[in-house]
N, C-alpha and C positions, 0 to 999 in steps of 0.2 A: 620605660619598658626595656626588657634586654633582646638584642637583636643581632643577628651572625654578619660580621662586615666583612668585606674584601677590601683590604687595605689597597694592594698593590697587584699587577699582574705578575705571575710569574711559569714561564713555559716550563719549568720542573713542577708546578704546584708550589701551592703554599696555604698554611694554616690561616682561615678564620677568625678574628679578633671578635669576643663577645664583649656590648659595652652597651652601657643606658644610654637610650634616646629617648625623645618626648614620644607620645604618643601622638601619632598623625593625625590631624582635621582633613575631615575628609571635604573634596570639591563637590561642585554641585550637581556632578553627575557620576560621585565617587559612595562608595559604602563601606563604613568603620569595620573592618571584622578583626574581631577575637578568636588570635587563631588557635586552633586545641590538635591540631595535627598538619605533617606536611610532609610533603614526599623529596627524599634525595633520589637525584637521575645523575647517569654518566654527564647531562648538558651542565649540571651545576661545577663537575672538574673541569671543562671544555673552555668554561667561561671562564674560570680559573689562571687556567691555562692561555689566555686570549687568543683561542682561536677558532672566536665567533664574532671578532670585531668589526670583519668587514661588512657581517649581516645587520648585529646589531651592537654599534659603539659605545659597549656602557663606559660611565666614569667612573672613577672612585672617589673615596670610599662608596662601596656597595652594601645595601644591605642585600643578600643571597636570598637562595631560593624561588622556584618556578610553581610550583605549586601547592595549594592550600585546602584546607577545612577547617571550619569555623562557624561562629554564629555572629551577627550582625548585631552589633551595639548603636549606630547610627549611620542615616543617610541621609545624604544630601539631597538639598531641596528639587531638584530634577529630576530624581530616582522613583522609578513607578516599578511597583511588582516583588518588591523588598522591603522587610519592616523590622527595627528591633526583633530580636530571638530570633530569628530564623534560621535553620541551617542550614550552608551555601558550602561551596567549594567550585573550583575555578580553578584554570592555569591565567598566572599572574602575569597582566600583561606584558608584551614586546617591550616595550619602553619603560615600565617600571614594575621591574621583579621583586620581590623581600617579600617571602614566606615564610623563612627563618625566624621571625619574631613572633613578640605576644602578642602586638598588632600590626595592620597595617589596610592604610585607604585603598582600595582597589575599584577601578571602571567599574560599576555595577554592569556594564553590557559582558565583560568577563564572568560572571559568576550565575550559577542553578542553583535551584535546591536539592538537597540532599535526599533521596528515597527515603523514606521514612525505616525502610530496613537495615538500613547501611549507617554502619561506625562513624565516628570521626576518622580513625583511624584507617578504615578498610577505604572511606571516601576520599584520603587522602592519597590513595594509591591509584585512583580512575583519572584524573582529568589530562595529564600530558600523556597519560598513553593511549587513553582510551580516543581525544580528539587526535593523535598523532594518528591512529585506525582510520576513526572517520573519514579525513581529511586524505589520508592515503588512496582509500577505496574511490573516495570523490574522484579522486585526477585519476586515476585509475579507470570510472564510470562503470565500474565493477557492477554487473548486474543478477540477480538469482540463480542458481543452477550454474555458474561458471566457476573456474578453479584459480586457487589461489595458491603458491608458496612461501609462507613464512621463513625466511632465511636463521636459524638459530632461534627457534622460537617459543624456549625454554627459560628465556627470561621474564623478566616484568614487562617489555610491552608484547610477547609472545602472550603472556597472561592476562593482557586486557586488548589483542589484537586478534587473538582466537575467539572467544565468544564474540565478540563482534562481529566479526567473519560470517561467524555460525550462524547468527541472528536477520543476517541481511540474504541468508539463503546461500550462502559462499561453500565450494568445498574445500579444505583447509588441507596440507600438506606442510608438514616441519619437519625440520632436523631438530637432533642433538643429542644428551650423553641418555643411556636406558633407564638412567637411576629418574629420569622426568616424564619417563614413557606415560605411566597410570596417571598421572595428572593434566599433562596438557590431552590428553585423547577424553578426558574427562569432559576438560573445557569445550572441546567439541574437535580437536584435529581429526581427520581420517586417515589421514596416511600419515606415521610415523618411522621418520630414518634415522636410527642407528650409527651416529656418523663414525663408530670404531670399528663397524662391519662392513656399511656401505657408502659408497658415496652417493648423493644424489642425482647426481649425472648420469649415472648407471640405474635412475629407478624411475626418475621424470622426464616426462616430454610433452613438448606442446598443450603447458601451462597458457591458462591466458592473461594470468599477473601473476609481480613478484615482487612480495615486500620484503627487500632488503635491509639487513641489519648487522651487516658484517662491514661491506666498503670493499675498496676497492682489490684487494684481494681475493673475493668472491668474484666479483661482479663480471668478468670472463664466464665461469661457470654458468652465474645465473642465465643470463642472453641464453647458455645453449639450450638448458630445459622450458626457454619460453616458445610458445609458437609465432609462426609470424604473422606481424600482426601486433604482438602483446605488450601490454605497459610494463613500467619496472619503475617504481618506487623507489628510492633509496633514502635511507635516514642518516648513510656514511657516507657517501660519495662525495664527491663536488660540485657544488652550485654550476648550473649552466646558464643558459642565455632565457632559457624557457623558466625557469624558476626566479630571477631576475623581472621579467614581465609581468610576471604573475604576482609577484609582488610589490609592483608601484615601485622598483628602485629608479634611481638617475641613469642617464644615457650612459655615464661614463661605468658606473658597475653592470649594466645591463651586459659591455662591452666586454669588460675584466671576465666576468662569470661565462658569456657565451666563449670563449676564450678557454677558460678556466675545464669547462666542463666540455671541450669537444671531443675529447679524448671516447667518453662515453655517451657522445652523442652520434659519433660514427662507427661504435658498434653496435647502437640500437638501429641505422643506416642499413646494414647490412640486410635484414632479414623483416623491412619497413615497421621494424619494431619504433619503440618510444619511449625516453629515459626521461624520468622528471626525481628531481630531489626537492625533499621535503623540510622544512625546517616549521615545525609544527606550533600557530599562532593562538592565541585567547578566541573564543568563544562562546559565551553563554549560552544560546540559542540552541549550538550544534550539542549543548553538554546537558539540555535540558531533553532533545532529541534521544540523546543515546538511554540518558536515564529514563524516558519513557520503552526502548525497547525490553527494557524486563520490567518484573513487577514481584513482592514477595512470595508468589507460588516458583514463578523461575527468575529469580536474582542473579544477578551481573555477580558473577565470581571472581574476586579477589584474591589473590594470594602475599598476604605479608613475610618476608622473609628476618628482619628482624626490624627490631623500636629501640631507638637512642630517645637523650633527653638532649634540649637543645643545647647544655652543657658539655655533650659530650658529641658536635655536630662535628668534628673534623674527623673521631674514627668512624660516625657511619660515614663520611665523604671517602675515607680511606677502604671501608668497606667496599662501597659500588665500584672504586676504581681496580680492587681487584678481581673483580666479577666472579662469575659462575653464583652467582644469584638462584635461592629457589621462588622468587617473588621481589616483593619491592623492597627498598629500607626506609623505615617512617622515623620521621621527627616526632616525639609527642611534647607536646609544649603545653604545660602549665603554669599558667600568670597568675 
């Protein structure tokens, strides 16, 4: 099978080698998929880049890729709820990523089925942004009728971070440029800001969350539109000591991270707010969850912004890294 590797880390980036491998056996609690689509994120440059090792230390060669769609060619003898043909898609676990290929074994506890309305293509666009929603709102404990700020929420996970929002009863507030106004208000945003007219400091206050997506060059700003009180999410920022626990790490990063991240832990101090950063994990369960909140009368809205072939995986990598994205960039992969 051909499959997109990372030879080497390198902090300028670097190209992709595409090369035949075998086709994975899958373990006894793993499932064969053939994969027919997959999504490129900013986290696929990051990894790149190695600067997400201290979270999670891949090695090389890699094969790439965080997230998939596909259909199920075989499962292992442990695997309940999965069967040949099925159509699945999943963010590829923590410890063994490669979507990038035409195939590969993945955790069956990683992977749902696909709504029966939904592309390969369009489902390859839901599972890391849409569980990065979930999982945000979770630590958040975001409840009905309260308000939310999407930080720049005119990208792809602004486009699978909004209807979610919407759906769990959220009211939704974004920035970003006008030419995205009619489509994220679409998705369900209420309040849209103009960031070449207004700043948002000047329009919000006393939010009760904020999902951030800019880093640390916002995140001053953000704290002042939160009430006190309110969480703050971030997908930029720095690991703290509270995101460290929460993920089962060792004493000594638990140490590094509370360290790492105090900076933005005694501005969330200030106003008895609370700063948690997210590094968004595999779940099947949480993605079978989300795909039960629509259904083909109101379907989970997707926006693809463009489709490379897996031959051509390092300009969509080059695409996402220059952003201003109108949706996601998809891999479409035929084996």
């Amino acid at each position: 099978m051909k499959a997109a590797i990372l030879t080497h880390y390198d902090k300028k980036g670097t190209d992709l080698s595409i090369q035949d491998l075998a086709i994975p056996v899958p373990k006894n609690d793993e499932v064969l998929v053939k994969i027919k689509a997959a999504g490129v994120n900013p986290l696929d440059n990051m990894i790149i880049r190695g600067e997400v090792k201290l979270i999670v230390p891949y090695k090389t060669p890699l094969v790439m890729g965080n997230e998939c769609a596909g259909v199920v060619e075989k499962v292992g003898k442990d695997v309940a709820g999965f069967k040949p043909g099925d159509r699945v898609y999943g963010r590829m676990p923590l410890k063994k990523i490669g979507a990038f290929a035409e195939y590969a074994a993945v955790q069956a506890s990683a992977l749902a089925h696909i709504p029966e309305y939904m592309s390969f293509e369009a489902a390859a666009t839901v599972p890391l942004t849409a569980l990065t929603a979930m999982q945000a709102f979770e630590i958040m404990q975001a409840k009905a009728g309260e308000s939310v700020f999407i930080s720049g929420g005119t990208g792809s996970l602004g486009a699978m971070a909004i209807p979610v929002a919407k759906s769990l009863g959220l009211h939704v507030a974004t920035n970003g440029s006008a030419a995205n106004e009619e489509r994220v208000r679409k998705l369900g945003a209420e309040t849209f800001i103009d960031y070449k007219k207004e700043n948002y400091i000047d329009v919000l206050s006393d939010v009760d969350h904020v999902l951030d997506t800019l880093g640390d060059r916002e995140l001053p700003n953000e704290f002042k539109v939160l009430k006190k009180g309110g969480t703050l999410v971030s997908l930029r920022g720095l690991p703290n000591g509270r995101f460290a626990k929460r993920s089962g790490m060792p004493l000594f990063k638990r140490v590094l991270f509370q360290i790492a991240g105090s900076k933005y832990d005694k501005m969330a101090a200030k106003k008895d707010q609370t700063y948690d950063f997210l590094f968004v994990h595999e779940d099947g369960r949480q993605l079978e969850k989300i795909g039960r909140l629509f259904d083909a009368d109101h379907p989970l809205e997707t926006s693809i912004d463009a489709v490379f072939s897996l031959n051509q995986v390092n300009a969509a990598l080059a695409k996402v890294k220059r952003g201003s994205s109108r949706g996601k960039t998809i891999i479409k992969i035929e084996a």
